[in-house]
C-alpha positions in Angstrom: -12.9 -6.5 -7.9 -15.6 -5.3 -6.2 -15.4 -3.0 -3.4 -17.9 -2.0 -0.7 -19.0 0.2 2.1 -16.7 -0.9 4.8 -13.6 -1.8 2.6 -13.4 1.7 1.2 -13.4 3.2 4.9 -10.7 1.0 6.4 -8.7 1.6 2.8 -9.4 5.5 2.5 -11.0 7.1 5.7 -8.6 9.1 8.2 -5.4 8.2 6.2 -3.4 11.7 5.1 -0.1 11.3 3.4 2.7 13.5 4.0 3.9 15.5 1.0 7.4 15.8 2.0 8.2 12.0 2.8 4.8 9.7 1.6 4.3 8.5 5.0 0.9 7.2 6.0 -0.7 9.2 8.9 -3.6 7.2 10.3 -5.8 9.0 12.4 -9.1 9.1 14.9 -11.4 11.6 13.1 -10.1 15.0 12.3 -6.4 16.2 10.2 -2.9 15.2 11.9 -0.8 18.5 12.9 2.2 17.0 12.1 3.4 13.9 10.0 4.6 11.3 12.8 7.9 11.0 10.8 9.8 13.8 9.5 7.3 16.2 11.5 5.9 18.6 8.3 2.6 20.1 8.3 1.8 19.5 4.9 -0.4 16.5 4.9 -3.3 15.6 1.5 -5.6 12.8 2.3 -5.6 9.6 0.5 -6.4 9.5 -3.3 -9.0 7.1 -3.7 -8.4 4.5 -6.7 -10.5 5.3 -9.9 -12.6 2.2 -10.8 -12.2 1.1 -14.1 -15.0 1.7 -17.4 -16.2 4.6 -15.4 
């Protein structure tokens, strides 16, 4: 499946997960303080997907 420019940006950009819970925390342009569901602070951004015979 091939992926481009604008698919990996609405997939991966601005998305940080929440380490407590795995809730997506979509966002404008900069880190989340909180995670909108259980309210920790400890947030990673989205893995991306390792593509394959590479």
């Amino acid at each position: 499946m091939a992926r481009f420019e604008e698919a990996d940006a609405r997939l991966f950009k601005n998305i940080w997960i929440c380490m407590r819970c795995n809730a997506k925390n979509r966002t404008g342009s900069s880190k989340p303080r909180r995670c909108r569901k259980c309210g920790s602070s400890r947030l990673r951004l989205k893995h991306k997907a390792k593509k394959a015979g590479k």
